[in-house]
N, C-alpha and C positions, 0 to 999 in steps of 0.2 A: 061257303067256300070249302072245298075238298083239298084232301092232303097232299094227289097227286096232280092238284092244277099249279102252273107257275105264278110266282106270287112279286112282282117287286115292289122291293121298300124306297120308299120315298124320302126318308130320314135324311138329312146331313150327313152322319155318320157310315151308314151303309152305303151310300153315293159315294163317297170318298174311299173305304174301305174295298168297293169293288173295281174303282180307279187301279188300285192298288194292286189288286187280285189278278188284275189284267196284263196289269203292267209282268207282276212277277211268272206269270204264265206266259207270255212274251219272250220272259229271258229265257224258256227253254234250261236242259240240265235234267228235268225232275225225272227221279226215277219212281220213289215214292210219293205219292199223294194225298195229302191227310184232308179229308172236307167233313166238314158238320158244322155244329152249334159254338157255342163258348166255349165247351168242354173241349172242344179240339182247339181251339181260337189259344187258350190260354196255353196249351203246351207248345207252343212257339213264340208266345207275345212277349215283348222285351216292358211290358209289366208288369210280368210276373215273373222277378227275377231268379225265382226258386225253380219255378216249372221249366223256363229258358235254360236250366242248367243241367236239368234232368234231359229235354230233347236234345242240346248241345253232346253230353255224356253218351245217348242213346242210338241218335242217330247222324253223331257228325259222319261225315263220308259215304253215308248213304244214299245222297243226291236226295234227302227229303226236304217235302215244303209242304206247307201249313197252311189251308185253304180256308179254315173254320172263321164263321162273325157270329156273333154273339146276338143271342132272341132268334135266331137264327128256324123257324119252321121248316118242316118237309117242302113246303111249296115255293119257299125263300130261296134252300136250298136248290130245286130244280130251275126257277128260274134262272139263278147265278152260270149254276151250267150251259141250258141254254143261250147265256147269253155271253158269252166268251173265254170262261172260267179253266172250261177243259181242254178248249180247242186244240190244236195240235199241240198236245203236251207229249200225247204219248207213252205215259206210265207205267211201267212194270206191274207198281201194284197200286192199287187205291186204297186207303181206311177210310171207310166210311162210320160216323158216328152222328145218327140222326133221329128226330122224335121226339126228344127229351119231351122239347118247347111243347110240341101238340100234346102231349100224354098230361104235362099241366096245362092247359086250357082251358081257366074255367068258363069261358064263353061258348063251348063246342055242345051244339044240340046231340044230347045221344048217352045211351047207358054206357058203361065199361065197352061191354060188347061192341059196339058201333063205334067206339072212339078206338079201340086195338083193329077193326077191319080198316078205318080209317088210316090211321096211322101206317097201317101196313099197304095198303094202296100209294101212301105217297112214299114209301120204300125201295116197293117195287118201281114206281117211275123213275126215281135214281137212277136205280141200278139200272134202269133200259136206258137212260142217257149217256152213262158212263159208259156200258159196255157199246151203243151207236161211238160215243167219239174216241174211245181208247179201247178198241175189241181184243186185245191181248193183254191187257190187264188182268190180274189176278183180284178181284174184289174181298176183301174183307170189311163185312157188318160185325160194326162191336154192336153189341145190347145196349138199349138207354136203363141205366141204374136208377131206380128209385133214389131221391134226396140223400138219404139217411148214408147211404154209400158210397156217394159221391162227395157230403161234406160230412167226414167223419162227427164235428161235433153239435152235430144234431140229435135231440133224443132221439132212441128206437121206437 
């Protein structure tokens, strides 16, 4: 399996979770659109009541919403899109923060080199999703951070 093929999860969790996704893309409003992994998932998830308090502070009034699920791969993520996620949202901007999941994979056949092209093929399908169903979007790709930066108390 390739980074930029669509991938769906079969889990309880991601079943329900995209229930959700759907629903709140439905309600319409969003200006901002945050999509990725857990790392975007947790800065709106009411548990995590610290991070919730930080996106509340950052972006109340900004008409943002919070797309991210957690294990969440490049190919996860582009399925979700494809399948309802972005539909007529309409968004000013997108954040996208994706990869983490695939860049640790220890099951992924392939050197560094092969797993960074990889990774970057299912990047780029994104962002061709995203700019197909919201083409006046402004895209913004965060970087995926190595562990160490992401959970400060990890050694270096």
């Amino acid at each position: 399996m390739t980074a930029d093929q669509p991938v769906f999860r079969t889990d309880p969790n991601s079943l329900v979770a995209h229930a959700q996704l759907l629903a709140k893309a439905a309600e319409g409003g969003i200006d901002v659109y945050f999509e990725g992994d857990s790392i975007i998932r947790r800065w709106g998830a009411t548990d995590y009541p610290e991070l919730l308090a930080n996106w509340n502070r950052n972006f109340h009034g900004w008409n943002a919403a919070d797309f991210g699920w957690g294990a969440d791969r490049t190919g996860n993520i582009l399925w979700r899109l494809e399948n309802g996620e972005l539909d007529a949202v309409n968004p000013k901007v997108v954040v996208l923060l994706a990869g983490t999941n695939n860049v640790g994979d220890p099951s992924f056949q392939g050197d560094a080199d092969a797993k960074t092209e990889d990774v970057t093929r299912g990047l780029e399908a994104i962002v061709r999703t995203i700019r197909k169903k919201a083409p006046a979007a402004v895209i913004v790709v965060m970087g995926s951070f190595p562990e160490t930066t992401i959970w400060p108390s990890c050694p270096s």
